[in-house]
C-alpha positions in Angstrom: -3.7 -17.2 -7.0 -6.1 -14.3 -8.1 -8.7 -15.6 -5.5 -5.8 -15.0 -2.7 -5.6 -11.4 -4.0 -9.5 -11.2 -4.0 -9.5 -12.1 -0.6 -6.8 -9.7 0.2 -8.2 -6.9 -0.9 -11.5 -7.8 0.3 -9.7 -7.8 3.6 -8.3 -4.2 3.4 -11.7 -2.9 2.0 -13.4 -4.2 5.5 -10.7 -3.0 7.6 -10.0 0.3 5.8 -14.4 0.8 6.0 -14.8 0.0 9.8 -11.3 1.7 10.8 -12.4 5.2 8.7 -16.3 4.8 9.8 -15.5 4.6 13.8 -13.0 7.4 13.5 -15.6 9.4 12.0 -18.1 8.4 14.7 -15.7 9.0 17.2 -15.6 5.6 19.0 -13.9 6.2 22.0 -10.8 4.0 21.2 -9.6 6.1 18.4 -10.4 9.1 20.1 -8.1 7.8 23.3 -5.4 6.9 20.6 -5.6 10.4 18.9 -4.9 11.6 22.2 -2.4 9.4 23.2 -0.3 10.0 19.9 -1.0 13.8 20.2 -2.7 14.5 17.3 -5.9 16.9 17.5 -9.2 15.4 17.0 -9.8 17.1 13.5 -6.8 15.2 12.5 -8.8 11.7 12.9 -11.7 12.8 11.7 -9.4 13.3 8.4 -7.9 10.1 8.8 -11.7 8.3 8.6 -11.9 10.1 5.4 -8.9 9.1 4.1 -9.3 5.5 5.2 -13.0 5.8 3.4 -11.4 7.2 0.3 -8.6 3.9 0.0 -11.8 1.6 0.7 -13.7 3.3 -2.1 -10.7 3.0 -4.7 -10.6 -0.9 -3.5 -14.1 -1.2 -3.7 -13.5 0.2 -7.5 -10.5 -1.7 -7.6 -12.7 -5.1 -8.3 -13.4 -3.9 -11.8 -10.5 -1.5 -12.4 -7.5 -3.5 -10.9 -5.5 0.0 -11.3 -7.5 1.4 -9.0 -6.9 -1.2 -6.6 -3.3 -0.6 -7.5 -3.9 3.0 -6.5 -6.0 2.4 -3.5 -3.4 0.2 -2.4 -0.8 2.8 -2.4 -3.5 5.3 -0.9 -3.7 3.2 2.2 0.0 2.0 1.8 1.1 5.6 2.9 -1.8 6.3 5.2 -0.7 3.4 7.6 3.2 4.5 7.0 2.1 7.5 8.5 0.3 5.6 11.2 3.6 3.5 12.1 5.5 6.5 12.0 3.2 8.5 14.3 3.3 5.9 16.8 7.2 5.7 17.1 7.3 9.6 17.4 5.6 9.3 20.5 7.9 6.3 21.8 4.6 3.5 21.6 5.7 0.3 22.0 6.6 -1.7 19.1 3.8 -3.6 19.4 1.1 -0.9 19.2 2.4 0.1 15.4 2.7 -3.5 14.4 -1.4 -3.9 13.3 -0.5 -0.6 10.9 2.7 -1.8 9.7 0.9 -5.2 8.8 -1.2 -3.4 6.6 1.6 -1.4 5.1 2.4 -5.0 3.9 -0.5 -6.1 2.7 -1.0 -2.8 0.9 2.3 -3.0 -0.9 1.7 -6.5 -1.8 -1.7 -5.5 -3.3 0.0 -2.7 -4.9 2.8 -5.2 -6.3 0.4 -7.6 -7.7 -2.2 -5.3 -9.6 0.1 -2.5 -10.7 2.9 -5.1 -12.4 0.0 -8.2 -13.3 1.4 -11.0 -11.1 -1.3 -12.5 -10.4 
């Protein structure tokens, strides 16, 4: 069951890296999003460094499980606020369900590290 969690965190740690490393490039997607949720540029440019800063405490995480725990919670809020962001703006559903999915797997990462299920 450990290697699941591995695998899992191994997951958010690419996602969180790529997701926070093209917001601070400014790939054109995320900067059309930014927009479209109505949030000033500066604000993803934040948001890469946040998502960096989850991916580091994961990265730390594989030696220190409670900073996976930590991480976990990091990015477990950051894409809460992504979900929520979307709905203020009236998105559809479907554009907030790739952040909420992470909110999951976040909390389920946070769940099995912080309380030693695994």
């Amino acid at each position: 069951m450990f290697i699941v969690f591995v695998i899992l965190q191994s997951f958010l740690l690419i996602t969180m890296t790529f997701a926070g490393g093209s917001k601070l490039a400014g790939a054109k997607n995320h900067v059309d999003m930014f927009n479209s949720i109505r949030l000033p540029q500066w604000f993803r440019v934040i948001t890469g460094i946040v998502q960096l800063i989850g991916a580091t405490g994961l990265l730390i995480g594989y030696w220190y499980s409670a900073a996976a725990a930590w991480a976990g919670v990091w990015i477990g809020i950051t894409m809460l606020v992504a979900c929520l962001s979307h709905f203020r703006v009236k998105h559809p559903v479907g554009q907030a369900v790739p952040a909420f999915i992470l909110t999951l797997l976040a909390a389920a990462l946070v769940i099995v590290y912080a309380y030693g299920i695994s």
